[in-house]
N, C-alpha and C positions, 0 to 999 in steps of 0.2 A: 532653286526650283523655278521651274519655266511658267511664263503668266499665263492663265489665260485671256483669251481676247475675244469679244462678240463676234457671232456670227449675224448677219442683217441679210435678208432674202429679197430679193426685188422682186415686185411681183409677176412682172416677166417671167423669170426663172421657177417661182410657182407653181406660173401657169402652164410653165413645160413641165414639171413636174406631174401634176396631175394627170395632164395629156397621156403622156408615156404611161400611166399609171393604169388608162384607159385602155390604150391598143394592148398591152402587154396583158389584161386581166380579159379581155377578148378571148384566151387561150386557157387562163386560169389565172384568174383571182389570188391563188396565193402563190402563185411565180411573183405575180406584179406586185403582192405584200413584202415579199422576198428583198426581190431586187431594188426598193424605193426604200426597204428600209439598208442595204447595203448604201446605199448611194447617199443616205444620214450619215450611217455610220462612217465613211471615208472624212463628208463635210465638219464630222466632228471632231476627228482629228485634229484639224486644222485651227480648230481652239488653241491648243499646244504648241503645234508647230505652222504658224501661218503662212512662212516661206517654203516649206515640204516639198512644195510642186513648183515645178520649172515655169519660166515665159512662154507664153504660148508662141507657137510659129507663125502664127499672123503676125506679118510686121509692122500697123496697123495698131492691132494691141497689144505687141509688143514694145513700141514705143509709149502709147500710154499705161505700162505697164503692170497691165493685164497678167495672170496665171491660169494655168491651167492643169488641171488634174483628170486623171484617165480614171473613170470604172468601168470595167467589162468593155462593152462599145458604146458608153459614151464618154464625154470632154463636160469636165465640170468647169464653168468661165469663171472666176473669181478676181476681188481687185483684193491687196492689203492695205490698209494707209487707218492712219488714224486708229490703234490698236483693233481695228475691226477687219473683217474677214465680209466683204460685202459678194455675196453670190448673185452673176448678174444672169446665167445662161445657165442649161444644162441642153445639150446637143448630142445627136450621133456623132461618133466618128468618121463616118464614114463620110462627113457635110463635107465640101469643099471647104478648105482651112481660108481661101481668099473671101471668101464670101459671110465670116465670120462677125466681121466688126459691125455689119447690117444689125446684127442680134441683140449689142450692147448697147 
């Protein structure tokens, strides 16, 4: 049976968290209930399987070996190490992927 392994939130990534939580309930409140708690749900996975999601294509955080995980249109930024799953960004997709390592 697969371990599980902490998940630890920077508060960086919180604070994107929120944000998003914000513009998106601009339109309705329970889209943004919706969508923030998919984007739990995805992070929680990652309990399980904490390799799941591929190196990000920044090569940048790619060499500090950085992941990354897609929901909907965002990039969920995560490191593994140390049986933990530390979550350092949550981003659009659509950010320029060079100007990523700025975030972490």
């Amino acid at each position: 049976m697969a371990q599980t392994v902490k998940i630890k939130w920077a508060f960086s990534a919180l604070e994107m968290l929120a944000e998003l939580h914000e513009y998106i309930s601009e339109k309705s409140e329970k889209q943004a209930d919706k969508y923030i708690d998919g984007i739990y749900e995805s992070i929680k996975k990652l309990e399980k399987h904490p390799e799941s999601c591929g190196p990000c294509i920044n090569k940048k955080l790619q060499e500090n070996e950085y992941r990354c995980c897609k929901f909907k249109s965002h990039v969920i930024i995560y490191k593994f190490e140390n049986n933990q799953v530390n979550i350092l960004a949550i981003i659009h997709s659509k950010r320029n992927p060079n100007n990523l390592e700025n975030l972490v």
